[in-house]
Backbone bond lengths (Angstrom), bond angles and torsions (degrees), N, CA, C in turn:
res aa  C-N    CA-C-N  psi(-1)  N-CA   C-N-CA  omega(-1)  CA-C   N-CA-C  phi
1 X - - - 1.465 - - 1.519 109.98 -
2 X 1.193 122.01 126.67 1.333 143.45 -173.57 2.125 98.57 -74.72
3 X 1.455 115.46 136.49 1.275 87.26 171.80 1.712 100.68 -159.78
4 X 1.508 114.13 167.05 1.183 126.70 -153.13 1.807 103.08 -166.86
5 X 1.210 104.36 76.24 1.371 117.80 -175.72 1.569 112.45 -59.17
6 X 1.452 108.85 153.08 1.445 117.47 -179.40 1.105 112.26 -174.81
7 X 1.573 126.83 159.96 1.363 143.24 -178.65 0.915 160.78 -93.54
8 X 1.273 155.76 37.11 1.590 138.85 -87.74 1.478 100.36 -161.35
9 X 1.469 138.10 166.35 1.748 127.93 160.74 1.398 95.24 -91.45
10 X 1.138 131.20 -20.81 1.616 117.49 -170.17 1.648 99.74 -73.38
11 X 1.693 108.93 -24.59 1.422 104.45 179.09 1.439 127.53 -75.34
12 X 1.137 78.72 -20.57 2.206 104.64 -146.93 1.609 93.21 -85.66
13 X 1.361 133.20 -20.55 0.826 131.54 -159.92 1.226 104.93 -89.05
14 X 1.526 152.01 -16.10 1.168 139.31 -156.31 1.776 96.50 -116.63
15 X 1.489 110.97 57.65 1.507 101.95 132.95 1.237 147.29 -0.79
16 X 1.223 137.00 111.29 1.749 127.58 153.72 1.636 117.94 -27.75
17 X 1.518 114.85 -21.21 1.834 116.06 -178.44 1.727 96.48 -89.02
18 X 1.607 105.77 -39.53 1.952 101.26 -166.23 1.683 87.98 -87.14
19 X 1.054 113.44 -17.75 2.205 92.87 168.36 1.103 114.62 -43.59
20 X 1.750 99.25 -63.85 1.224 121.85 -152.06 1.762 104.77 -56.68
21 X 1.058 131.52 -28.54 1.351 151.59 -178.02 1.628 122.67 -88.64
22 X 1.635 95.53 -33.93 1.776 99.83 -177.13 1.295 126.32 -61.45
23 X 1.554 118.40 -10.86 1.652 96.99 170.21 1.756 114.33 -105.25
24 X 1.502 106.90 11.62 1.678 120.43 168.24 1.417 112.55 -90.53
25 X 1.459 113.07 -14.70 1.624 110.75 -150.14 1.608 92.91 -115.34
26 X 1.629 109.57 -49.21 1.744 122.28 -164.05 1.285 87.74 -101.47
27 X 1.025 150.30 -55.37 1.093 138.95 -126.85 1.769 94.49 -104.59
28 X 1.411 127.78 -75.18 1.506 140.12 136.43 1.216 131.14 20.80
29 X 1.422 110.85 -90.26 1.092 145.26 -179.50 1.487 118.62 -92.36
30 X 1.462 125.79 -80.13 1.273 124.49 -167.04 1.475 112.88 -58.91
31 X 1.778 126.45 -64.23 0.930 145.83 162.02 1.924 88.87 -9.36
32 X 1.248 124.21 -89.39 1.461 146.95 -147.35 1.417 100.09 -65.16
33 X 1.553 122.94 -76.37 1.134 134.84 168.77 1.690 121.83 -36.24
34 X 1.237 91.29 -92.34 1.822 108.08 -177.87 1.509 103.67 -62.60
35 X 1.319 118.96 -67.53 1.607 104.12 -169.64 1.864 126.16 -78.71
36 X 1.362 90.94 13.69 1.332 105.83 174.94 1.640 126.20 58.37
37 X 1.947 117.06 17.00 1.485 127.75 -144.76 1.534 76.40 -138.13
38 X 1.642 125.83 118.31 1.317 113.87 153.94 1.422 125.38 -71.78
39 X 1.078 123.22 157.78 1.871 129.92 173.61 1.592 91.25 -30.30
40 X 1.349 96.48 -67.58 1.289 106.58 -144.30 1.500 113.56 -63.02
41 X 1.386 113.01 -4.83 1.847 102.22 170.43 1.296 97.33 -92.79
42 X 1.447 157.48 -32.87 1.192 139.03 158.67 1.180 128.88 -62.86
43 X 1.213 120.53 -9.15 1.963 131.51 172.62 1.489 92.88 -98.14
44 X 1.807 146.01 -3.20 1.485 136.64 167.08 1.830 102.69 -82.10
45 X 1.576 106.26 -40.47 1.500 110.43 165.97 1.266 128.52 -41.17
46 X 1.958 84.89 -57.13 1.583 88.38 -173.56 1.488 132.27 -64.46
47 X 1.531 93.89 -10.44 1.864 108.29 -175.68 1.834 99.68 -103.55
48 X 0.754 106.80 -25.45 1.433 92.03 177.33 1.761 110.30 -89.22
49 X 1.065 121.69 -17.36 1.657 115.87 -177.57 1.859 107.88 -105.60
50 X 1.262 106.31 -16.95 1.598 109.42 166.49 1.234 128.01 -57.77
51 X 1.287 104.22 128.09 1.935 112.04 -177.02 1.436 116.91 -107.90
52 X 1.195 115.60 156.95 1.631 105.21 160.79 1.142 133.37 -31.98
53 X 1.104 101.24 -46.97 1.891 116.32 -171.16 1.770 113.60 -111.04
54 X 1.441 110.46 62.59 1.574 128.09 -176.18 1.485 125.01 -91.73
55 X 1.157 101.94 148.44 1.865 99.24 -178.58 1.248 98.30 -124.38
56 X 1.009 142.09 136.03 1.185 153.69 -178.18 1.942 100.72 -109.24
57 X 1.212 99.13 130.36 1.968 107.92 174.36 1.647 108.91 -135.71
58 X 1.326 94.91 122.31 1.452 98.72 177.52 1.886 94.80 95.14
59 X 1.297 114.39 75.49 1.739 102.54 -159.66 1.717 103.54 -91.96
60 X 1.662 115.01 -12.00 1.115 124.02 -163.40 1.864 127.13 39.85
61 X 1.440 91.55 -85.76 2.152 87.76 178.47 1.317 92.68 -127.55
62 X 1.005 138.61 26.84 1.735 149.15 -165.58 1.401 116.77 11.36
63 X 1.572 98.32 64.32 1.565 116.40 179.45 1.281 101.95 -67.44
64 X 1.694 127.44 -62.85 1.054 121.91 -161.54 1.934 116.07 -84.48
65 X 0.871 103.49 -16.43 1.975 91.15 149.86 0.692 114.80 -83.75
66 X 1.709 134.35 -45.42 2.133 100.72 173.44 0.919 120.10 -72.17
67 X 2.161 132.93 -5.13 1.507 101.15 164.74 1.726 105.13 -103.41
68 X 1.384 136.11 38.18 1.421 116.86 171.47 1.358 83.98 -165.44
69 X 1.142 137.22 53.01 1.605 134.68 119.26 1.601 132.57 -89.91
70 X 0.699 76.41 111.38 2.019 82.79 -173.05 1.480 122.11 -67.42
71 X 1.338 134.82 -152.05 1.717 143.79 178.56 1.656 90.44 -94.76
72 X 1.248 107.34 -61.42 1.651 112.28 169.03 1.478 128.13 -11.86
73 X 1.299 107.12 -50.06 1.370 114.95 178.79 1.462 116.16 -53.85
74 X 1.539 112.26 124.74 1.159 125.02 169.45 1.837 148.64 -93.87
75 X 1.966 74.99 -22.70 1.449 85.99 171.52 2.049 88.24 -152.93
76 X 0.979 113.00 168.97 1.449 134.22 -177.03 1.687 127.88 -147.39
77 X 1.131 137.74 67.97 1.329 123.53 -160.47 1.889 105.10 -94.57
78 X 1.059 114.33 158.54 1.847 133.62 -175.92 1.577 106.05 -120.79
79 X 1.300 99.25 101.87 1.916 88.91 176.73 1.987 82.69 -122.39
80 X 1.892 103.41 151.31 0.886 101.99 -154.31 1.500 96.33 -164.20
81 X 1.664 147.71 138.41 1.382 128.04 -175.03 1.966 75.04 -93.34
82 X 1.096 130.24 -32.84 1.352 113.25 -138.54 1.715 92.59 -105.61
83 X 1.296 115.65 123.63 1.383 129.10 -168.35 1.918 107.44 -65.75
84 X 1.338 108.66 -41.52 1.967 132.74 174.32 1.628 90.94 -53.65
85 X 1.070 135.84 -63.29 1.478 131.24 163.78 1.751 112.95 -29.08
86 X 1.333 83.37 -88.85 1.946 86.20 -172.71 1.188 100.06 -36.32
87 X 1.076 117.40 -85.08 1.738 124.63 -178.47 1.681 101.41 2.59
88 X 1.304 101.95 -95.59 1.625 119.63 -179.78 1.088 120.66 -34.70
89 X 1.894 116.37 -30.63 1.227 100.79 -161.99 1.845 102.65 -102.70
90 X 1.381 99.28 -13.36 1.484 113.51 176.55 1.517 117.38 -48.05
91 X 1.705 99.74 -50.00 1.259 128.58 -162.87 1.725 87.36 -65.78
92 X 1.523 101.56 -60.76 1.837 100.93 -159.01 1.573 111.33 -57.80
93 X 1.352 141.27 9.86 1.041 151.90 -137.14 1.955 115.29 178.63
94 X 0.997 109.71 11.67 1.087 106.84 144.74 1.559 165.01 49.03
95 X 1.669 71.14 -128.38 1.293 101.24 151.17 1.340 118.72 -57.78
96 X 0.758 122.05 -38.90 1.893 121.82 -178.56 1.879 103.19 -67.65
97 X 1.001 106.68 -19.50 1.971 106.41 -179.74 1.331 104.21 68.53
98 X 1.777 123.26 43.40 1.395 112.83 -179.00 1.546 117.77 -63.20
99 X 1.689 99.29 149.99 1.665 106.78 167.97 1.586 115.81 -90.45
100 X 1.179 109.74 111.84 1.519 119.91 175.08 1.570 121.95 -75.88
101 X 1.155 106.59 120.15 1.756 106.30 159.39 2.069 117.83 -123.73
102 X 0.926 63.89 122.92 1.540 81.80 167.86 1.372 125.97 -85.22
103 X 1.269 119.65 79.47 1.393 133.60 -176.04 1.152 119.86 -122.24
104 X 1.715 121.25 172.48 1.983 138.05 176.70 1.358 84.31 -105.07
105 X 1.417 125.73 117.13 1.474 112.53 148.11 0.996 114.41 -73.92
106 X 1.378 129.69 24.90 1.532 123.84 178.50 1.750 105.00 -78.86
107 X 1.338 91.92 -42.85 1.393 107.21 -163.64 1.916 109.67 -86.78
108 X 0.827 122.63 168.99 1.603 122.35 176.85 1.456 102.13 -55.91
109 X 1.528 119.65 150.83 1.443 108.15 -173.88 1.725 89.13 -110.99
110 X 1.493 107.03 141.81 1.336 117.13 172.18 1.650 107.47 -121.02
111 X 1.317 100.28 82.99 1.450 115.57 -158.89 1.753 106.78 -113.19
112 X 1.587 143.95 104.39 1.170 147.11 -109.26 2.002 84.05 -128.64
113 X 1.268 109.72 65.09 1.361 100.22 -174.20 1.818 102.52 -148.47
114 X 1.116 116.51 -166.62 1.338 118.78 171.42 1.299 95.67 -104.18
115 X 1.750 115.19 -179.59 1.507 121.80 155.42 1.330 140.34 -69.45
116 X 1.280 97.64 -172.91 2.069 93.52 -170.55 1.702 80.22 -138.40
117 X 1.314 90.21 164.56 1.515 120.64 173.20 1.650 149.10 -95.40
118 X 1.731 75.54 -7.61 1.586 122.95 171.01 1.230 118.95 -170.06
119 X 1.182 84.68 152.78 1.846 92.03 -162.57 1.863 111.52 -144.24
120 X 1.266 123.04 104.44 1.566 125.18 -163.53 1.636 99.31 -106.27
121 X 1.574 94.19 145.67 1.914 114.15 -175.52 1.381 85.79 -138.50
122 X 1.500 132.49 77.41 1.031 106.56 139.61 1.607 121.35 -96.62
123 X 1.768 95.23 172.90 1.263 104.34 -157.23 1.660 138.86 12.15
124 X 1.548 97.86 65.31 1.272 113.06 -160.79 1.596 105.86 -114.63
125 X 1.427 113.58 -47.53 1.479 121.28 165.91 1.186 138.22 -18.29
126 X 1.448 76.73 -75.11 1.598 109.62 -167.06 2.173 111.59 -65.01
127 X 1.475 103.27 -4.39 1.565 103.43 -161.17 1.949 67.08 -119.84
128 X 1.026 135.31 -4.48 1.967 123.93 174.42 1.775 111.68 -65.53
129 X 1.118 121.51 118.72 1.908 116.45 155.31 1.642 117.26 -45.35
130 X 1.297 107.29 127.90 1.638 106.02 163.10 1.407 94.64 105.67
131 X 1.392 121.57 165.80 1.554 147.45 -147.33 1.463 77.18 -122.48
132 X 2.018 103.97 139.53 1.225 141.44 -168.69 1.268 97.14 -57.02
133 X 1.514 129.32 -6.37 1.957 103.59 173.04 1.716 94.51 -86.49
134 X 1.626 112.24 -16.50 1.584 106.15 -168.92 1.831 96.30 -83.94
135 X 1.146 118.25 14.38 1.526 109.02 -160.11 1.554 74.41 -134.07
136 X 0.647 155.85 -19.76 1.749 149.53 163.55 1.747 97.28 -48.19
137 X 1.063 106.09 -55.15 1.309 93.07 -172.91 1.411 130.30 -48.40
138 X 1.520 95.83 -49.47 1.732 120.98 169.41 1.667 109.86 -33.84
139 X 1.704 111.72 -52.25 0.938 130.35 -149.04 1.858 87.58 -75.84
140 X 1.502 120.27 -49.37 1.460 124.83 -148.40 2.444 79.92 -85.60
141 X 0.840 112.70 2.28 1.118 99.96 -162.92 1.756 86.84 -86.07
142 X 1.502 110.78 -61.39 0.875 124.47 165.46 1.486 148.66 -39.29
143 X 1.371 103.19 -28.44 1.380 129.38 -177.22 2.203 99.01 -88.16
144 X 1.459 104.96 -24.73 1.405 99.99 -170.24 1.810 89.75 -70.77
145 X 1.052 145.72 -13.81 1.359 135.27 -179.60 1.251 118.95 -88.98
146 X 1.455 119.30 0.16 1.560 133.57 173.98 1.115 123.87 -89.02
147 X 1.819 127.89 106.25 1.446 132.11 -173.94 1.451 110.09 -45.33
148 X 1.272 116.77 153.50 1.654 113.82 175.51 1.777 108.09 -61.82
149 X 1.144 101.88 159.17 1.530 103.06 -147.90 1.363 159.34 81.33
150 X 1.560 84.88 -30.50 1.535 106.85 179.39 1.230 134.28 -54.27
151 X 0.977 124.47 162.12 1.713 116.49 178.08 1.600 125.68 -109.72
152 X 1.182 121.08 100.77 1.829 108.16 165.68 1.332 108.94 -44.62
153 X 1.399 110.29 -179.73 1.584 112.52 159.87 1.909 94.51 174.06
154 X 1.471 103.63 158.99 1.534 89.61 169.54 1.890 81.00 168.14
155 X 1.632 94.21 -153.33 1.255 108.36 -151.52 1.512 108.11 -146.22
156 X 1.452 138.70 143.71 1.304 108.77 139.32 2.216 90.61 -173.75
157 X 1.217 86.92 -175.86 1.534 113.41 -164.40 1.400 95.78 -77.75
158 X 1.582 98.58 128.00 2.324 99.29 173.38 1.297 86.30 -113.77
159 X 1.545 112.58 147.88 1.442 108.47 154.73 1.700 140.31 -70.25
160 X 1.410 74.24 -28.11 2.061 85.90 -176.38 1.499 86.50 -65.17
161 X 0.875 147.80 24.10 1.858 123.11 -175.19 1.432 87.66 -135.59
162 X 1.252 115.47 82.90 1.333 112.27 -172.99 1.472 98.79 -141.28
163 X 1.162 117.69 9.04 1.630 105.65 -154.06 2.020 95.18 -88.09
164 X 1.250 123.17 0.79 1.347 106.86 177.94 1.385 99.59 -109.92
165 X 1.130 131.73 15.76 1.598 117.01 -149.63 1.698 81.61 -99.69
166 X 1.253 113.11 163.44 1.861 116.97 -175.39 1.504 94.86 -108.31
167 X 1.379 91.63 -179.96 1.814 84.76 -168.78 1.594 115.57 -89.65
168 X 1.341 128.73 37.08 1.350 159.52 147.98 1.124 99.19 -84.22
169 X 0.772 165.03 -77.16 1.409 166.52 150.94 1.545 126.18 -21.32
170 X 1.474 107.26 -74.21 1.422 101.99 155.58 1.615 134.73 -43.99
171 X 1.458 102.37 -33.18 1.601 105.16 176.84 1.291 109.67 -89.53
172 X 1.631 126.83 5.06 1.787 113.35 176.45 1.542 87.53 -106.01
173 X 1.517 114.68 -10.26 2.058 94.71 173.19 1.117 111.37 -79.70
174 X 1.663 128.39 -33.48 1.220 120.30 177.28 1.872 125.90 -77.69
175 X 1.604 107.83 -22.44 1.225 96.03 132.67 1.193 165.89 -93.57
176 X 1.017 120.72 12.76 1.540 139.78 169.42 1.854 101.23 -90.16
177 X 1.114 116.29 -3.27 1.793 120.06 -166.99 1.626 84.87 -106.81
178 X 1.468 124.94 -56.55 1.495 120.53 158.74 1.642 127.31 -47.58
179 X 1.297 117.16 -31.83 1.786 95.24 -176.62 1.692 93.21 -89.92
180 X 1.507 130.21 -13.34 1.381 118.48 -163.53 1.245 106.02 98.22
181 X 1.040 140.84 -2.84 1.759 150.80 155.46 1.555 102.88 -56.64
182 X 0.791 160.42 -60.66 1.534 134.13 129.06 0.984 118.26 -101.13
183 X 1.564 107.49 -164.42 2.057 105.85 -148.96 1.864 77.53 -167.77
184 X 1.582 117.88 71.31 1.562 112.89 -166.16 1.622 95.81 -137.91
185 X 1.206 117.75 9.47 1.471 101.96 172.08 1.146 134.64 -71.58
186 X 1.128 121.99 -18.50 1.587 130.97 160.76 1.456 119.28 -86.81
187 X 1.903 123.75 -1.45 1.122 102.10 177.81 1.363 115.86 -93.65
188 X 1.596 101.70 157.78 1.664 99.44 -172.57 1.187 103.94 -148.30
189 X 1.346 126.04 169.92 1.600 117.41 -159.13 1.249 114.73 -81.01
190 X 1.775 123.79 -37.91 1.507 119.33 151.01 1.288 108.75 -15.48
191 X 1.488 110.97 -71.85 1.350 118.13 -166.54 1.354 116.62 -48.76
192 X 1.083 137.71 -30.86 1.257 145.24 -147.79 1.531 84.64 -98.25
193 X 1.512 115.32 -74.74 1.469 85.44 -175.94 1.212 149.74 -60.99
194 X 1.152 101.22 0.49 1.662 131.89 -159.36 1.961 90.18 -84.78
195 X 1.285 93.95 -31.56 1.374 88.97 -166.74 1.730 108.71 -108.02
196 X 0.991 132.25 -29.49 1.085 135.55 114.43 1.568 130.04 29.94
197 X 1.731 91.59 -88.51 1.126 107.15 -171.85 1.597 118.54 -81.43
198 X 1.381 129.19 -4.86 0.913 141.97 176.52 1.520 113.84 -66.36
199 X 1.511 125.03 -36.58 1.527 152.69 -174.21 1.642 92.97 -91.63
200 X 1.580 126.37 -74.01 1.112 112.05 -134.06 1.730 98.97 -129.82
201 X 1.786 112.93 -178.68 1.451 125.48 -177.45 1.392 105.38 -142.03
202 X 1.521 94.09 137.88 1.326 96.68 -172.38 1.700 143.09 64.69
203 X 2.079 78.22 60.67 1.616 94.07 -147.89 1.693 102.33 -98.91
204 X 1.127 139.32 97.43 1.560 131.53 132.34 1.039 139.59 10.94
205 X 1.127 153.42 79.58 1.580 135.42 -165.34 1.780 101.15 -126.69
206 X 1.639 116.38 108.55 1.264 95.58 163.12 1.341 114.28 -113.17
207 X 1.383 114.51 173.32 1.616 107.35 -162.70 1.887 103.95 -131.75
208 X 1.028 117.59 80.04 1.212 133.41 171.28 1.909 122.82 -80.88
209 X 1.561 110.50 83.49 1.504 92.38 163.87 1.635 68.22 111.62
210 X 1.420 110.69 -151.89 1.611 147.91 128.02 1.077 115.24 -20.93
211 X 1.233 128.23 -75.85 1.590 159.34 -139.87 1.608 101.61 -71.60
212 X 1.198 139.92 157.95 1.332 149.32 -165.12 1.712 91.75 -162.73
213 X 1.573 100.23 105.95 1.748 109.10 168.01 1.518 102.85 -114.21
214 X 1.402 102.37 121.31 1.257 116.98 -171.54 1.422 133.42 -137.83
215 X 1.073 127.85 138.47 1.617 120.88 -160.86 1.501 101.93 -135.30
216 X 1.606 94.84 175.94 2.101 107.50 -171.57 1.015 131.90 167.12
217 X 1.451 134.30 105.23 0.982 139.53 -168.85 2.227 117.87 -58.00
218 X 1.516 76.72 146.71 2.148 55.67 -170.86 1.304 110.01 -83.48
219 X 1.754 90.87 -176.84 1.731 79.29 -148.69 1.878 93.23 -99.92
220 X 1.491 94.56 179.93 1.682 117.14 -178.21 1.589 84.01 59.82
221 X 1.630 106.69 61.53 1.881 82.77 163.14 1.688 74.33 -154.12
222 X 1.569 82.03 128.38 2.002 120.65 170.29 1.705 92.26 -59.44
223 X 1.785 104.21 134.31 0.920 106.08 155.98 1.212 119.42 -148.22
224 X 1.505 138.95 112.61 1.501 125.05 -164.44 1.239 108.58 -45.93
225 X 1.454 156.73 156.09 1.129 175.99 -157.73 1.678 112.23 -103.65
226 X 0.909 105.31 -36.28 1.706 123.59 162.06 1.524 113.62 -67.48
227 X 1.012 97.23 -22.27 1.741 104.49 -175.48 1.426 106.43 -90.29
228 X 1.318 121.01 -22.28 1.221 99.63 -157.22 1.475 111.27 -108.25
229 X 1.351 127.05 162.44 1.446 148.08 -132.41 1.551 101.13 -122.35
230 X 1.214 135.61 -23.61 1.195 125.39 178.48 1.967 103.21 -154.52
231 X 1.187 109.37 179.06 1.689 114.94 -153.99 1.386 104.26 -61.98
232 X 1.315 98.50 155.09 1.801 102.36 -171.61 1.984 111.52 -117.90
233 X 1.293 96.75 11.89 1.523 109.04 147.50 1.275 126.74 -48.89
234 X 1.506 126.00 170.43 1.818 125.15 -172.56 1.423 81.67 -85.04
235 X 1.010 139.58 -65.57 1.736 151.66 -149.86 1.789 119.23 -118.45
236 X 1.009 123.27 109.99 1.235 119.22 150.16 1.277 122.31 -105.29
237 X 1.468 110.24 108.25 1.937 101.92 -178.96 0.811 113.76 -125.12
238 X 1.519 122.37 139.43 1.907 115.68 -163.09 1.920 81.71 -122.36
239 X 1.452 121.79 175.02 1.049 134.34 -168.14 1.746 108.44 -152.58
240 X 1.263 123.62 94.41 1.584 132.37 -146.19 1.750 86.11 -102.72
């Protein structure tokens, strides 16, 4: 395992006790309930934009590679600041022989591998310090490990999209924005594409709940038009 230690509450928080719980509590419950976005429209993403050759960042309890990795899969990588993650998610997955790195995507990644062909952030954002031009970076840091063609894709919590959430909801965003468990009060969907579009082409954005699941091919990369699998517009944004 490749590694690159770092510090954070958005990191620190995922325990061996909140694993053991995270796909009853986030995934279950909050996801469905409070953030108004079921699992299951970000696990339809995650299977339709997944490639053989994927990196997963931000792996949490690695729900969504053990349910939409196939025999197919050829390569699998785990980048992760929080070591209780990899661990868990290594284990839950296996079988696939993932390559782990232990890294800050805050910081430049000095990661000793080839590229991937897809590359997933969910709910990774929204728990980052600093306003979406400071999370651009994260994103371009990240995006330098993506083969031409490739696809980002991921997930995370906007604040402006708050207007259905009940005040169960509203009161676990404003605390989780207090312990440092996320850091999303300034993000907003402008923002998102704004930032977005700086990295990638032919970006997706749907907006379920809170939540913004969104995908994109990177950018300055040729793609025959015949080839491609979904709209070849700057923006597709649907609003659920």
């Amino acid at each position: 395992m490749q590694s690159q230690q770092s510090s954070l509450p958005s990191y620190e928080v995922y325990t061996p006790n909140i694993l053991q719980i995270y796909d009853f509590w986030v995934l279950g419950l909050t996801n469905l309930y409070l953030w108004k976005c079921p699992t299951r429209v970000i696990k339809e993403k995650f299977e339709i934009s997944l490639s053989d050759n994927h990196l997963d960042v931000g792996v949490g309890s690695g729900y969504y590679l053990d349910e939409c990795l196939t025999e197919t899969t050829n390569r699998i990588g785990l980048l992760d600041a929080n070591k209780t993650c990899l661990s868990a998610t290594s284990r839950r997955i296996s079988r696939f022989q993932p390559e782990v790195y232990q890294a800050d995507v805050r910081r430049p990644l000095e990661l000793d591998c080839d590229g991937f062909d897809s590359i997933s952030v969910n709910s990774l954002l929204h728990g980052l310090p600093g306003t979406m031009k400071d999370k651009s970076q994260i994103i371009g840091n990240i995006v330098n490990f993506l083969n031409s063609g490739g696809k980002l894709f991921g997930s995370t919590v906007l604040a402006d999209q708050n207007d259905e959430l009940g005040f169960v909801g509203k009161l676990l965003m404003k605390t989780y924005n207090r312990l440092g468990i996320y850091a999303n009060k300034n993000d907003t969907l402008d923002a998102l594409k704004d930032m977005l579009s700086e990295h990638l082409d032919h970006i997706e954005i749907d907006i379920v709940g809170c939540v913004a699941v969104f995908s994109g091919v990177k950018k300055n990369t040729f793609i025959a038009l015949e080839n491609l699998s979904f709209p070849v517009s700057p923006f597709v944004f649907k609003n659920y």
